[in-house]
C-alpha positions, 0 to 999 in steps of 0.5 A: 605443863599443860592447863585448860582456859575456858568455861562453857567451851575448854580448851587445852594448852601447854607451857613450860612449867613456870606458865611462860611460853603458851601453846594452844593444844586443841578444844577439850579438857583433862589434860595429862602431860607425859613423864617425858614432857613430849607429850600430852593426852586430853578429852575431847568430844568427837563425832555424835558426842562420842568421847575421845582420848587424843595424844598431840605434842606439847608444841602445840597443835591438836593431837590423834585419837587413840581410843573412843568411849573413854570415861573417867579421864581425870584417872588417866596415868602413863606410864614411866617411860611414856610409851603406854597409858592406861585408862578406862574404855566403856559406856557411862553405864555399866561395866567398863574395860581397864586398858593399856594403850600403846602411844605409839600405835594405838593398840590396845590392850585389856587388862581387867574388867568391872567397876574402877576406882583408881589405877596406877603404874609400878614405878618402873611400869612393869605392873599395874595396880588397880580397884575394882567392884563387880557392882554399881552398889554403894558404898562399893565393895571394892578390892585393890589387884595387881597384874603384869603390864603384859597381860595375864592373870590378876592378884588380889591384894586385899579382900576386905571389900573397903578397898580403892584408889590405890597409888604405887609410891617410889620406894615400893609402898602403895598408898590406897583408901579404905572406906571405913565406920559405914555403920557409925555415919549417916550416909556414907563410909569415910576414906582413911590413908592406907599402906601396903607392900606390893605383895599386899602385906605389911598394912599400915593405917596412915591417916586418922581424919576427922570427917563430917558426915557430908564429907568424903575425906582423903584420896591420895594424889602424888608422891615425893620422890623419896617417899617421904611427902603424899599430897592428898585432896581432902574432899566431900559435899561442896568442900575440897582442898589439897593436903600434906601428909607425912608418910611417916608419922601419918600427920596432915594439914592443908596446904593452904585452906581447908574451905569449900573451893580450896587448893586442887593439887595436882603435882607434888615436885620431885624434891616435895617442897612445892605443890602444883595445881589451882586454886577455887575449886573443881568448878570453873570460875574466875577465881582459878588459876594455875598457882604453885605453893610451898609445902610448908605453906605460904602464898600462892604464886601464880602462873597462869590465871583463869585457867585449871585442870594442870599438869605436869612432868617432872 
């Protein structure tokens, strides 16, 4: 596993998955261990701030840079075999590049280009599944494409401009979000629980949330291996916390609260009996701690405290 302690300087450590065996990575933030569990990628400010995606292994030590000018790094995936990672190259402003770096060089190579909302890995790496705009209008008028990891001409997967943040699930589907009732809500469209095949077809309703009007709703996080359990973060105006969804029937509950500086989930094990992540919100403060819960709920056990931002592989 890997976490990040510290508030106004953060810094990236590793660990064996019960927080037992500390390593210090580097100064930065965004962790994300790779599949194999040799592996950890983060963000770090480099030279004239520049933003810098480095990969070190989890023996401790800091890493090398592999791309300049990343953004969103708590998007970042890798892929399953972890060879590759995909993650967004740009400026803060306008649009940005969707690319797959190779680990092991460095090279890098474009996929798409527009405004990002989420991307993911088929499970056998071989395709990519992504959200993207051609605007920085709110809501955006977002649609969900398919390409092959290789490069080459995308597929649109839905064109009804509500779509983004899709996740390739273990058995085939892909869960993503919808932005629906724009007209019937105050300020914005709520996020709903979506599934689809990889084709695009077969779409299915998963979620039906209740959402104030200051809250965002749900976006998917992991899935079970059998494809049975979806963790998702219930999220929106000072309020976030990790639930359960049965991919099922479509029922949810949080995992622990449903409060303002809840539960972060962050991993689901393969089995889905136990959510990884930290408790007291996105916000660094003391209350947080790197803690596994059951999925059926119960009392957090902790594995590290006053840290946040955890990952693991499983």
């Amino acid at each position: 596993m890997a976490f990040v302690k510290g508030f106004a300087t953060q810094t990236v450590y590793t660990a064996n998955d019960n927080g037992k065996g500390v390593k210090k990575v580097d100064k930065g933030s965004d962790p994300h261990v790779s599949p194999d569990g040799a592996s950890v990628a983060y963000w770090r400010e480099g030279p004239a701030h520049s933003t810098e995606l480095k990969v070190a292994a989890v023996g401790g030590g800091a890493g090398e840079t592999l791309m300049t000018n990343w953004q969103e790094p708590f998007e970042l995936k890798w892929s399953p075999d972890s060879e590759f990672i995909l993650a967004e190259r740009g400026g803060e402003l306008g649009k940005r590049r969707l690319v797959l770096v190779t680990v092991a060089t460095g090279a890098q190579k474009v996929l798409a280009s527009g405004y990002f909302t989420g991307f993911s890995f088929d499970p056998e790496g071989k395709e990519v599944v992504y959200a993207k705009s051609n605007s920085q209008n709110f809501p955006p008028r977002s649609n969900v494409y398919k390409v092959s990891a290789a490069g080459g001409k995308a597929v649109a997967l839905t064109s009804d401009n509500l779509s983004e943040y899709p996740l390739w699930g273990p058995t085939g589907k892909i869960v993503f979000v919808k932005l629906l009732e724009a007209s019937k809500r105050k300020y914005a469209p709520k996020n709903e629980l979506f599934l689809m095949n990889p084709n695009g077809r077969g779409v299915k309703r998963l979620t039906q949330t209740k959402v104030g009007q200051l809250l965002q709703g749900l976006l998917p996080t992991a899935w079970s291996a059998n494809g049975k359990r979806l963790l998702a973060q219930f999220g929106g105006q000072d309020t976030t916390y990790a639930v359960g969804v049965n991919v099922q029937t479509g029922a949810q509950k949080p995992i622990l609260e449903a409060t303002e500086q809840g539960l972060v989930g962050a991993a689901l094990s393969q089995d889905g009996r136990t959510v990884y992540g930290s408790t007291g919100g996105f916000e660094p403060g003391s209350k947080q701690a790197v803690v596994s819960v059951p999925w059926n709920g119960g009392k957090p056990k902790v594995l590290v405290k006053g840290a946040s931002s955890p990952s693991w592989s499983f």
